[in-house]
CHARMM internal coordinates of N, CA and C (Angstrom, degrees):
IC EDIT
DIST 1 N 1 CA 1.4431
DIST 1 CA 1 C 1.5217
ANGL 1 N 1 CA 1 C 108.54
DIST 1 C 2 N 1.3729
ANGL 1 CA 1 C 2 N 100.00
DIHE 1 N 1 CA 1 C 2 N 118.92
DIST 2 N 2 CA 2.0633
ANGL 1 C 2 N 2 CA 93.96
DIHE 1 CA 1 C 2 N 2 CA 177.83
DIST 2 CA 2 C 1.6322
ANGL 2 N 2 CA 2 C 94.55
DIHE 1 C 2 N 2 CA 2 C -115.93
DIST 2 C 3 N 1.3369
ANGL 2 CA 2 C 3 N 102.62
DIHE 2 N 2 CA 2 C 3 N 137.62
DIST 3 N 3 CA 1.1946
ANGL 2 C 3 N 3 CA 124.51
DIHE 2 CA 2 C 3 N 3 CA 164.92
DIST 3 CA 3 C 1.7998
ANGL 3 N 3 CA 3 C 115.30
DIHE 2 C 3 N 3 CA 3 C -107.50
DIST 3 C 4 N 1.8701
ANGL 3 CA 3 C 4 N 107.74
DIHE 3 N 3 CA 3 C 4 N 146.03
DIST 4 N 4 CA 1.0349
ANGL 3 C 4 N 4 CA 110.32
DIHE 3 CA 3 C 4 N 4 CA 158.14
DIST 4 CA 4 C 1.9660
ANGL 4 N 4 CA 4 C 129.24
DIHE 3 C 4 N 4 CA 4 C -67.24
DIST 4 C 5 N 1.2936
ANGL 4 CA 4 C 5 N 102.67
DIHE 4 N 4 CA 4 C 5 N 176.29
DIST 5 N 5 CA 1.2373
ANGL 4 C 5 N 5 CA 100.18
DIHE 4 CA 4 C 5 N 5 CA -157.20
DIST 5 CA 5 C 1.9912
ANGL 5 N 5 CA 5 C 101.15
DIHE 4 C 5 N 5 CA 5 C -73.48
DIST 5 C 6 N 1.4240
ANGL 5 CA 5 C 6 N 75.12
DIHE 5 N 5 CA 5 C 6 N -49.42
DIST 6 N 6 CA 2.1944
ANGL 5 C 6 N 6 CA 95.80
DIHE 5 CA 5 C 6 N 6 CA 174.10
DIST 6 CA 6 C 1.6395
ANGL 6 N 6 CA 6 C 95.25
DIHE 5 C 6 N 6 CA 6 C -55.90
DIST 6 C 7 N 1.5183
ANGL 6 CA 6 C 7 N 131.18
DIHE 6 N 6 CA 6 C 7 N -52.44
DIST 7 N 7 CA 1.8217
ANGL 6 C 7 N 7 CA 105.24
DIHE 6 CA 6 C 7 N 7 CA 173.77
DIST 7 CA 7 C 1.1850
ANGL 7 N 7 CA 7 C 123.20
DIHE 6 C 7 N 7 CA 7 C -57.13
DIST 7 C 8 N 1.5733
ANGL 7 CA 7 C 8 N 124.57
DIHE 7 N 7 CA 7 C 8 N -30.76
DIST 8 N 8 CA 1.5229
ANGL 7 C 8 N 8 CA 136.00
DIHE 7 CA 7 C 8 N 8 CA 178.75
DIST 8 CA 8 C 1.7769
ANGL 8 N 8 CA 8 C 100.71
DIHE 7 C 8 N 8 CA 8 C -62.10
DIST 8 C 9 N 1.2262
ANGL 8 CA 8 C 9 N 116.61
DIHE 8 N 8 CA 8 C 9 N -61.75
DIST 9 N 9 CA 1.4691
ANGL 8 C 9 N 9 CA 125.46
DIHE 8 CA 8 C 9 N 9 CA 164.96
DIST 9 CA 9 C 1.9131
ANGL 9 N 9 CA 9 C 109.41
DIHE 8 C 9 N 9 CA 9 C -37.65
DIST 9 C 10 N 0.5193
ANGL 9 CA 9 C 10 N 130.12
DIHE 9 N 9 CA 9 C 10 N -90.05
DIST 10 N 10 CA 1.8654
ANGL 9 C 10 N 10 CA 134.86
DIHE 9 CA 9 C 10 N 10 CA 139.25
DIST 10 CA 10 C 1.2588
ANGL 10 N 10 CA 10 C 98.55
DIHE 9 C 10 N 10 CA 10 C 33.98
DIST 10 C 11 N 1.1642
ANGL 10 CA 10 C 11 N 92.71
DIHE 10 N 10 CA 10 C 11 N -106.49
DIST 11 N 11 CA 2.0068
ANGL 10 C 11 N 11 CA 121.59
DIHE 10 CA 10 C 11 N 11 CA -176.23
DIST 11 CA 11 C 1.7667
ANGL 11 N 11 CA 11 C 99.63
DIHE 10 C 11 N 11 CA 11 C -48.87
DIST 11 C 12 N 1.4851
ANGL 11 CA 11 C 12 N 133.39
DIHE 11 N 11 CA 11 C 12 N -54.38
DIST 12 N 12 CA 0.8282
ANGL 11 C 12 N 12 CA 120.00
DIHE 11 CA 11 C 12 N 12 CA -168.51
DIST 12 CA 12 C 1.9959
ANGL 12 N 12 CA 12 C 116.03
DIHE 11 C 12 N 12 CA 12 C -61.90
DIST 12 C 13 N 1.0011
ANGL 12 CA 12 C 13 N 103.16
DIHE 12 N 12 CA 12 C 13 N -33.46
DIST 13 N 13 CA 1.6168
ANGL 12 C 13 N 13 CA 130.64
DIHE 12 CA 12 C 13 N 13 CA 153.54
DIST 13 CA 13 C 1.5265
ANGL 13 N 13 CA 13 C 112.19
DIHE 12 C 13 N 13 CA 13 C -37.78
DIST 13 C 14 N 1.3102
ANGL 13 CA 13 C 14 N 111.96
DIHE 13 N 13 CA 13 C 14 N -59.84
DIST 14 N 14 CA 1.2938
ANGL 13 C 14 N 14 CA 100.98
DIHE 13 CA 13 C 14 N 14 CA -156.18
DIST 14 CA 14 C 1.5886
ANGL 14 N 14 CA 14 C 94.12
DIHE 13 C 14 N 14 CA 14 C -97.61
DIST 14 C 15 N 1.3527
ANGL 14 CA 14 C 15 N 139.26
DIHE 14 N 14 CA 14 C 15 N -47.28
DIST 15 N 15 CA 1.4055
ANGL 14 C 15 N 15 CA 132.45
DIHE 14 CA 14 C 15 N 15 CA 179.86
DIST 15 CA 15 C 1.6200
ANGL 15 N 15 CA 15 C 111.10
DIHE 14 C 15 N 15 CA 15 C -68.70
DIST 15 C 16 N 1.3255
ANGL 15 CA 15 C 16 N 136.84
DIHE 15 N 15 CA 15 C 16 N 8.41
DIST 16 N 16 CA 1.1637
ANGL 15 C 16 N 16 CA 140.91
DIHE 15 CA 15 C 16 N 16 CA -165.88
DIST 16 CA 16 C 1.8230
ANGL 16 N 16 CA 16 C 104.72
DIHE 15 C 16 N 16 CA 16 C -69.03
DIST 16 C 17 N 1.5483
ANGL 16 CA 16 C 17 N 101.84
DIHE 16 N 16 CA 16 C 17 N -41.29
DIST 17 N 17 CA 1.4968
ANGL 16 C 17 N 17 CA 105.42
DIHE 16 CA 16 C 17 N 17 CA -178.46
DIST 17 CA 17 C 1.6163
ANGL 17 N 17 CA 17 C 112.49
DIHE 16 C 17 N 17 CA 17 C -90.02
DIST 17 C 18 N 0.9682
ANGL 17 CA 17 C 18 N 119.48
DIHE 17 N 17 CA 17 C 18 N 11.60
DIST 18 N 18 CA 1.7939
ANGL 17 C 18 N 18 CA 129.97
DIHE 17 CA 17 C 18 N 18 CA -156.47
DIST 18 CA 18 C 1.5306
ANGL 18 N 18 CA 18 C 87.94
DIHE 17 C 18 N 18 CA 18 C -116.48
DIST 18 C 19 N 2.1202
ANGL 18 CA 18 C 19 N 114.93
DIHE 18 N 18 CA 18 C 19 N 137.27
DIST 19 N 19 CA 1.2088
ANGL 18 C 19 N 19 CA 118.23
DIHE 18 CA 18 C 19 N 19 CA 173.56
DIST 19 CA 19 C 1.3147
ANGL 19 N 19 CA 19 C 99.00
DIHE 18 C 19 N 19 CA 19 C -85.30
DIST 19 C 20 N 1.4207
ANGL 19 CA 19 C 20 N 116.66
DIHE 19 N 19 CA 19 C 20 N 171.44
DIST 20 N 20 CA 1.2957
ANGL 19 C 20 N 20 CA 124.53
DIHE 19 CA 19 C 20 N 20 CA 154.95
DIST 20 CA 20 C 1.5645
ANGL 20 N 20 CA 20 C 134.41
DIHE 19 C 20 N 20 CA 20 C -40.64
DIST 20 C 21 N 1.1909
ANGL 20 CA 20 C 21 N 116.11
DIHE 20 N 20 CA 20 C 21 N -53.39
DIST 21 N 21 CA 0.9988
ANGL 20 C 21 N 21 CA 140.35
DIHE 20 CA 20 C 21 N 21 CA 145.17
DIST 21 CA 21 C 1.6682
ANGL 21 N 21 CA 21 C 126.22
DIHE 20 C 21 N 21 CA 21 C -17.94
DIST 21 C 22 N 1.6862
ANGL 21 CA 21 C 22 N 102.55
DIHE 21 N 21 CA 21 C 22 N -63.41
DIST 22 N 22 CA 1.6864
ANGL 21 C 22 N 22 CA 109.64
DIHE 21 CA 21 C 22 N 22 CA 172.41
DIST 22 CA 22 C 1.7523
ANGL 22 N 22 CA 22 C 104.18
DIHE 21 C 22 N 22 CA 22 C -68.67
DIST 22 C 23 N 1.2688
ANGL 22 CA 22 C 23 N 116.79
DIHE 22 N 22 CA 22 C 23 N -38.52
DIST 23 N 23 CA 1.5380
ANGL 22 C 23 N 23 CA 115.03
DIHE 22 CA 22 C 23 N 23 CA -174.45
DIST 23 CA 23 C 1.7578
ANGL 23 N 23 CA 23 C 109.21
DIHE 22 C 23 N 23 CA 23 C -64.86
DIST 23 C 24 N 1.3232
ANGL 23 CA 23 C 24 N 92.26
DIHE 23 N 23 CA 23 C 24 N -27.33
DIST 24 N 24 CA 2.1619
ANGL 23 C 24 N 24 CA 93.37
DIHE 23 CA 23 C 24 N 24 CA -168.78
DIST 24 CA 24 C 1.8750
ANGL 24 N 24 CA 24 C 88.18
DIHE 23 C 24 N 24 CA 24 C -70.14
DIST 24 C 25 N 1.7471
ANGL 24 CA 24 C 25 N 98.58
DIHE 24 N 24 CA 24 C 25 N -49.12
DIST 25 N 25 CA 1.6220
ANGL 24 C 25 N 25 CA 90.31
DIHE 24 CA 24 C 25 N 25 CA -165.08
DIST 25 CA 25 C 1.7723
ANGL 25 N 25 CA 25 C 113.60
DIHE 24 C 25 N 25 CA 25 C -55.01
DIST 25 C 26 N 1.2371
ANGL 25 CA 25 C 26 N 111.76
DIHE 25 N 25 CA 25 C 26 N -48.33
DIST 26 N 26 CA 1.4850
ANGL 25 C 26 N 26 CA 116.91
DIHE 25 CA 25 C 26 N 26 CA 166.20
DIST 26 CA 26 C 1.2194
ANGL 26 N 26 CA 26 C 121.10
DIHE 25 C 26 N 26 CA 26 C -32.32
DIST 26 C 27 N 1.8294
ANGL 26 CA 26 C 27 N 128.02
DIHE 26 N 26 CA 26 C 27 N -34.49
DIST 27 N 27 CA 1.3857
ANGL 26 C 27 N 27 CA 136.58
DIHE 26 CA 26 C 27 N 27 CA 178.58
DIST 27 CA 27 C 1.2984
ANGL 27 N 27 CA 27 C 106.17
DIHE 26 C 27 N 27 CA 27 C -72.30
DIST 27 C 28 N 1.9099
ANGL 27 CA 27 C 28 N 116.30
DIHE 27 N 27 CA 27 C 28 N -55.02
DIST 28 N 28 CA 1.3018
ANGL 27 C 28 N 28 CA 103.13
DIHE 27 CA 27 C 28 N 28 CA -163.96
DIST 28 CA 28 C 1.7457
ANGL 28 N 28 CA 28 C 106.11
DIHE 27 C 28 N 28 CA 28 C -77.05
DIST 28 C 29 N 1.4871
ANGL 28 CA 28 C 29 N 125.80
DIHE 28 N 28 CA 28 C 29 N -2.99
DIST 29 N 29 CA 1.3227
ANGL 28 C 29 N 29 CA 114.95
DIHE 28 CA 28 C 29 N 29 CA 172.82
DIST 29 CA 29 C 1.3413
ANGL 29 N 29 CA 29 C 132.14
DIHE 28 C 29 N 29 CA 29 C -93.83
DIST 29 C 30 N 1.5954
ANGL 29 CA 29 C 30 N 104.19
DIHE 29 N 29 CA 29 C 30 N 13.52
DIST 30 N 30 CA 1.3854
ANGL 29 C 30 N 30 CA 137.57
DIHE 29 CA 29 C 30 N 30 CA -165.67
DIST 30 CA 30 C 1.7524
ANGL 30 N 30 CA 30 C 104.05
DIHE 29 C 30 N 30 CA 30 C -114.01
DIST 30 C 31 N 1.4127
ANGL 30 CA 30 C 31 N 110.51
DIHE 30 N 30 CA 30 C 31 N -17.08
DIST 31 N 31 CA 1.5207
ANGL 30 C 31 N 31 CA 142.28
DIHE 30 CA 30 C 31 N 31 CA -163.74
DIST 31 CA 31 C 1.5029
ANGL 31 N 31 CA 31 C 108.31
DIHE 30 C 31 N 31 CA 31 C 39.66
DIST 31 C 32 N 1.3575
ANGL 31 CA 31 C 32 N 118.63
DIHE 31 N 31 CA 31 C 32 N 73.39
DIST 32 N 32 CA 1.7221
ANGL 31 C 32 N 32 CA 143.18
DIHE 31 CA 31 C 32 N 32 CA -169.75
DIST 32 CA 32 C 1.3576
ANGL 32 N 32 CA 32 C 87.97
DIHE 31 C 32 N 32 CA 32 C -138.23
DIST 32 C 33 N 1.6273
ANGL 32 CA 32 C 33 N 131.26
DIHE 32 N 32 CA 32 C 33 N 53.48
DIST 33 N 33 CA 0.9698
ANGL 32 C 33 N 33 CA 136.62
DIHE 32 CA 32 C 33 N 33 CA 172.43
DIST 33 CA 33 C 1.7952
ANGL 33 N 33 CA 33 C 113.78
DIHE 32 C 33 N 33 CA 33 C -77.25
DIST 33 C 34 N 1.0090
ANGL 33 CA 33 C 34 N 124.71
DIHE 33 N 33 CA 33 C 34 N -37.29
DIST 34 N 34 CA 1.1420
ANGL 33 C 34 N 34 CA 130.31
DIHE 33 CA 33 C 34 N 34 CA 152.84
DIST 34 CA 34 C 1.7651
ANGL 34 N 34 CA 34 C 128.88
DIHE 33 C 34 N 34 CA 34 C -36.29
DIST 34 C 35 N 1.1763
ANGL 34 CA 34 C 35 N 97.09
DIHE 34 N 34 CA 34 C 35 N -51.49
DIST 35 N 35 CA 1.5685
ANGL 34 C 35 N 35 CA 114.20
DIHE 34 CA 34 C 35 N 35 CA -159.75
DIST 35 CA 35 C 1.6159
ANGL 35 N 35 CA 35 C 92.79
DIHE 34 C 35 N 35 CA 35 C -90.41
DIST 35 C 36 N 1.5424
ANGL 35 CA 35 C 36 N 92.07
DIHE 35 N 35 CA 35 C 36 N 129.02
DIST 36 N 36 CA 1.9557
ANGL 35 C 36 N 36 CA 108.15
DIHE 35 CA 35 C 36 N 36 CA 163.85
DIST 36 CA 36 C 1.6146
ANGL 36 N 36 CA 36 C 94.23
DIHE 35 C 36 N 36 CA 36 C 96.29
DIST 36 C 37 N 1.5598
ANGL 36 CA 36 C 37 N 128.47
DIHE 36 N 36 CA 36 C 37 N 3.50
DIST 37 N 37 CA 1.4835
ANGL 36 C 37 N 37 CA 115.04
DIHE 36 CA 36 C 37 N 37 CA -168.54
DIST 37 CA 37 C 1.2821
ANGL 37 N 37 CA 37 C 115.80
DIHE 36 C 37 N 37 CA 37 C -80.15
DIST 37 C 38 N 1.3142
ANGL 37 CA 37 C 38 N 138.86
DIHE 37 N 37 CA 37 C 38 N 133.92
DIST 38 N 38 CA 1.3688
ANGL 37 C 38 N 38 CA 143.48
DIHE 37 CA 37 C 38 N 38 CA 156.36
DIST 38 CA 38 C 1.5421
ANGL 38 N 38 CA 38 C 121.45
DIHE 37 C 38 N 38 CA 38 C -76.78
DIST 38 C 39 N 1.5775
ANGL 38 CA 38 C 39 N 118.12
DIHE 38 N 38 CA 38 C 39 N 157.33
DIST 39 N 39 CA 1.1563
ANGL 38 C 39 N 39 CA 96.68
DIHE 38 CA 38 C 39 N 39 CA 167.36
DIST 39 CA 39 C 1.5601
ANGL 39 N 39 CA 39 C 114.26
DIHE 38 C 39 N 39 CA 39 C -84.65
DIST 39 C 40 N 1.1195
ANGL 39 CA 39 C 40 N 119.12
DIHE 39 N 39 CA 39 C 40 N 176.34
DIST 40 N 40 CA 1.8610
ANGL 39 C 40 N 40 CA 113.24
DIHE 39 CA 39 C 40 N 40 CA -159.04
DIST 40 CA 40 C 1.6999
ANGL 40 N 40 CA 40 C 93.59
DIHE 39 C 40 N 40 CA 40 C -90.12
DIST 40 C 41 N 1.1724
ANGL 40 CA 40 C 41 N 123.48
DIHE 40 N 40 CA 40 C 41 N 13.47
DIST 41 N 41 CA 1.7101
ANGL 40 C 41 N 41 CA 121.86
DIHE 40 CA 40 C 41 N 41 CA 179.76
DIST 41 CA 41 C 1.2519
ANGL 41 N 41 CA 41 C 103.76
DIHE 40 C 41 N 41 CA 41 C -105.38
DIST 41 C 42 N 1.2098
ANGL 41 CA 41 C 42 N 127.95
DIHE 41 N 41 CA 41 C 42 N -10.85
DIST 42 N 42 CA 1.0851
ANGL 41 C 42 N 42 CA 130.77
DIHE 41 CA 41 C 42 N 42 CA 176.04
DIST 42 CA 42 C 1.3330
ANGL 42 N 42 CA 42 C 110.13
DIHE 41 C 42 N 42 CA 42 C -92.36
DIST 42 C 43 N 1.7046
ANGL 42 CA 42 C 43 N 115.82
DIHE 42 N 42 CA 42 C 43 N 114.34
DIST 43 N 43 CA 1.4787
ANGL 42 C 43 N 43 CA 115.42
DIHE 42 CA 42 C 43 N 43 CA 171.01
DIST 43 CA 43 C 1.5146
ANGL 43 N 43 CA 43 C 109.77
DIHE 42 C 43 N 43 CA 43 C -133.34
DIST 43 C 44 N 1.5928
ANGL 43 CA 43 C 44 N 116.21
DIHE 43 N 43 CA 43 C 44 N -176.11
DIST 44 N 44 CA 1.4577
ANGL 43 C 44 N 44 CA 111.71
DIHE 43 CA 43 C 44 N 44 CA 174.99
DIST 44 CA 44 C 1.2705
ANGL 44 N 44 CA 44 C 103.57
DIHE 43 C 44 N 44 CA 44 C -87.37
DIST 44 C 45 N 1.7412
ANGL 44 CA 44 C 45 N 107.73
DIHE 44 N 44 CA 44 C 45 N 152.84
DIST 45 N 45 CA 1.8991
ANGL 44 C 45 N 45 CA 111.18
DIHE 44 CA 44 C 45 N 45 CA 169.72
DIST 45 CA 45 C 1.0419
ANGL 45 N 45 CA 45 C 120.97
DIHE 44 C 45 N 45 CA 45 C -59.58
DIST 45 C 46 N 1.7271
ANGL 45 CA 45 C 46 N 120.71
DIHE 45 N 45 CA 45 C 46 N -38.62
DIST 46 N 46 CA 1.2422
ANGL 45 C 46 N 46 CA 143.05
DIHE 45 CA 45 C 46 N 46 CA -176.90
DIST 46 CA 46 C 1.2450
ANGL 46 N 46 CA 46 C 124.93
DIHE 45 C 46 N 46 CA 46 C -124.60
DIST 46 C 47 N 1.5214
ANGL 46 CA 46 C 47 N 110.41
DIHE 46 N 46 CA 46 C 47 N 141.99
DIST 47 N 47 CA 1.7540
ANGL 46 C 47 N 47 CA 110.16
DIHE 46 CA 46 C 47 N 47 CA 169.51
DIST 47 CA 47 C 1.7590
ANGL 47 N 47 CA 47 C 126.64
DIHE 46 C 47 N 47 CA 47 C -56.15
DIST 47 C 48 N 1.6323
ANGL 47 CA 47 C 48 N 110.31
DIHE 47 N 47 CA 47 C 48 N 103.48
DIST 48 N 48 CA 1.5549
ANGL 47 C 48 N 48 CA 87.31
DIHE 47 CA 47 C 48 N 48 CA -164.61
DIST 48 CA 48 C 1.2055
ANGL 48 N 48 CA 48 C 90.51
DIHE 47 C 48 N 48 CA 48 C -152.20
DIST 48 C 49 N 1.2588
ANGL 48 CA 48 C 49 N 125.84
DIHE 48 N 48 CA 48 C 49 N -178.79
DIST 49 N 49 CA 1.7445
ANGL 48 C 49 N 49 CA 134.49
DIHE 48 CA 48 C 49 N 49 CA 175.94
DIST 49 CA 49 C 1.4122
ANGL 49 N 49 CA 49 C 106.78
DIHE 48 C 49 N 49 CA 49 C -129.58
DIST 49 C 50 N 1.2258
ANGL 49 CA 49 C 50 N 98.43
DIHE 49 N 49 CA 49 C 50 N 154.59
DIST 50 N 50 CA 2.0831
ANGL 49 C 50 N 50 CA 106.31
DIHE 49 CA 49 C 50 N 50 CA -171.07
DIST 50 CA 50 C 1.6652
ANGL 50 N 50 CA 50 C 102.33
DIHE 49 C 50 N 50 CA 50 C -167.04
DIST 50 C 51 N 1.1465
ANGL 50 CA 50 C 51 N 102.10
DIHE 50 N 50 CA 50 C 51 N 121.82
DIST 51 N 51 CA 1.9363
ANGL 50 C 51 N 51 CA 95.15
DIHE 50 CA 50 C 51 N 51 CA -177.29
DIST 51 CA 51 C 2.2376
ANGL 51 N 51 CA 51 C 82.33
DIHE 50 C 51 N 51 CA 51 C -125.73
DIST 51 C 52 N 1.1971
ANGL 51 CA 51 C 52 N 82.28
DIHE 51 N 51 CA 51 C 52 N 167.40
DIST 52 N 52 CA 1.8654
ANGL 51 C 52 N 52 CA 99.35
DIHE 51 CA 51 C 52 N 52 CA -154.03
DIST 52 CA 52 C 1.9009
ANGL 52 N 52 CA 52 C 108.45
DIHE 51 C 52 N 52 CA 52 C 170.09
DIST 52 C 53 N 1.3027
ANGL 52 CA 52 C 53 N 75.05
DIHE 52 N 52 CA 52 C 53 N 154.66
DIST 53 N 53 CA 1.7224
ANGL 52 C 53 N 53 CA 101.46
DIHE 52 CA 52 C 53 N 53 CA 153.54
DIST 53 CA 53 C 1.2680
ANGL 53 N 53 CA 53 C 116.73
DIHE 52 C 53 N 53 CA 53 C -105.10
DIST 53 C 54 N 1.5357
ANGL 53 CA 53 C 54 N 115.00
DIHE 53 N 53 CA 53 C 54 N 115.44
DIST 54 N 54 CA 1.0019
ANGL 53 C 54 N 54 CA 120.49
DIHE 53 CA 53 C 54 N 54 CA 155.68
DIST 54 CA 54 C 1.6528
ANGL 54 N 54 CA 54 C 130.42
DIHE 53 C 54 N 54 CA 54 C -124.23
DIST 54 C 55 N 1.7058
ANGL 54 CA 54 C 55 N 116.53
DIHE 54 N 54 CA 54 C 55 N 153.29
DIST 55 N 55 CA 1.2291
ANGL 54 C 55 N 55 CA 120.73
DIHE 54 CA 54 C 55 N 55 CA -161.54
DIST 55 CA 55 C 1.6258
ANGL 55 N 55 CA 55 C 105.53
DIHE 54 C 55 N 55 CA 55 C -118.49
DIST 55 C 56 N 1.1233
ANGL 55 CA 55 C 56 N 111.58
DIHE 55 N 55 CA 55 C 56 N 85.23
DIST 56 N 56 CA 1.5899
ANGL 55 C 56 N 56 CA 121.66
DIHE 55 CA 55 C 56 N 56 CA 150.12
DIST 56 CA 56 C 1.6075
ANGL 56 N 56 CA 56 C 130.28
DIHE 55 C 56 N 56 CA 56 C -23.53
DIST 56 C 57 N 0.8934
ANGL 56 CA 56 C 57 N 137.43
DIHE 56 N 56 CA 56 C 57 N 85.98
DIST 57 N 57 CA 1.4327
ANGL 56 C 57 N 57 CA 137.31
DIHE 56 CA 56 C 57 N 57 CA 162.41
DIST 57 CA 57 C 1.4100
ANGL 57 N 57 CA 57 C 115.44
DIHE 56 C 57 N 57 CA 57 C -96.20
DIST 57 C 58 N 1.5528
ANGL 57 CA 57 C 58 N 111.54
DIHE 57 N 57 CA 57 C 58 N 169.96
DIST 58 N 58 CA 1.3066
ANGL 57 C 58 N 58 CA 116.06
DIHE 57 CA 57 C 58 N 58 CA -173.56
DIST 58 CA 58 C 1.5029
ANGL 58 N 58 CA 58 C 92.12
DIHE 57 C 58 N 58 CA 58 C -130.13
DIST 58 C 59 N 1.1871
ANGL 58 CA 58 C 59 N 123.09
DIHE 58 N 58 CA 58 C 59 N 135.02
DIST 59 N 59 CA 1.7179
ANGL 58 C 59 N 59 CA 150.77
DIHE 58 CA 58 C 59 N 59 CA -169.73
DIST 59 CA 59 C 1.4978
ANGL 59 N 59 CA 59 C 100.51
DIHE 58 C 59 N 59 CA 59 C -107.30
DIST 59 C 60 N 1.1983
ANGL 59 CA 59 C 60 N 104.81
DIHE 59 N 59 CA 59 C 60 N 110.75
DIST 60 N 60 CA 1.5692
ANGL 59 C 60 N 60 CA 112.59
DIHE 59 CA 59 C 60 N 60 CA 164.07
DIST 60 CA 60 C 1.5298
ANGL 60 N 60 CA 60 C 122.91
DIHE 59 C 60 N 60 CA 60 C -112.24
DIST 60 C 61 N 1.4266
ANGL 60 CA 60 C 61 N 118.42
DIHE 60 N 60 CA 60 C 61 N 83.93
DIST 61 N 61 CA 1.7998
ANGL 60 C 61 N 61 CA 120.93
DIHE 60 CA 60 C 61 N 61 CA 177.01
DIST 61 CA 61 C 1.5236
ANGL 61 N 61 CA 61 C 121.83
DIHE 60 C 61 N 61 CA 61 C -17.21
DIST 61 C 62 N 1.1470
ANGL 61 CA 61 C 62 N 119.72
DIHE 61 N 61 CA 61 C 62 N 108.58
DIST 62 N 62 CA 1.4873
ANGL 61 C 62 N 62 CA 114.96
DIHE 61 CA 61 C 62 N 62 CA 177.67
DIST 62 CA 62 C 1.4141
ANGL 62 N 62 CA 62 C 108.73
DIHE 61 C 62 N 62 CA 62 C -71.80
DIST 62 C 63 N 1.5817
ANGL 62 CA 62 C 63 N 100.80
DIHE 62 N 62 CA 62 C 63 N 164.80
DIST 63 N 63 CA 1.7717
ANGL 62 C 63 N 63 CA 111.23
DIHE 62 CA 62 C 63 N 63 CA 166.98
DIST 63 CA 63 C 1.3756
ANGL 63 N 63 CA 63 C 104.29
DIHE 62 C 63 N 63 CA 63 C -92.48
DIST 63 C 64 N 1.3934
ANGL 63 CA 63 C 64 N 131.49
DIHE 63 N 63 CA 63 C 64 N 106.68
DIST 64 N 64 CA 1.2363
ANGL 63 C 64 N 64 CA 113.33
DIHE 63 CA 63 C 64 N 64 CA 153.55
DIST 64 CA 64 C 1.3986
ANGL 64 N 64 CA 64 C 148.59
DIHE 63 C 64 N 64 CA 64 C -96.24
END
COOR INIT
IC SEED 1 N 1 CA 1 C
IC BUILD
């Protein structure tokens, strides 16, 4: 999915006041239960706030 820069501007706009939390619940009631998941070991070091685009990939180790 490619987005323009003014839709990135957009979204960053409109989820700016929204926790993490309200956006995950919005996914699983949307049933995009899949999409945006972390594994649950993964947390922040510190108490902090950060709104963004971010792009998820999946890394597969080669044989070399």
């Amino acid at each position: 999915m490619t987005i323009s820069k003014e839709e990135r501007q957009e979204l960053l706009i409109l989820f700016s006041d929204l926790r993490v939390a309200d956006v995950r619940d919005g996914m699983d009631w949307m049933m995009q239960h899949i999409q945006g998941s972390l594994y649950p070991d993964i947390r922040p070091l510190w108490r902090t706030r950060a709104v963004g685009i971010a792009k998820t990939v999946r890394f597969y180790p080669s044989r070399g």
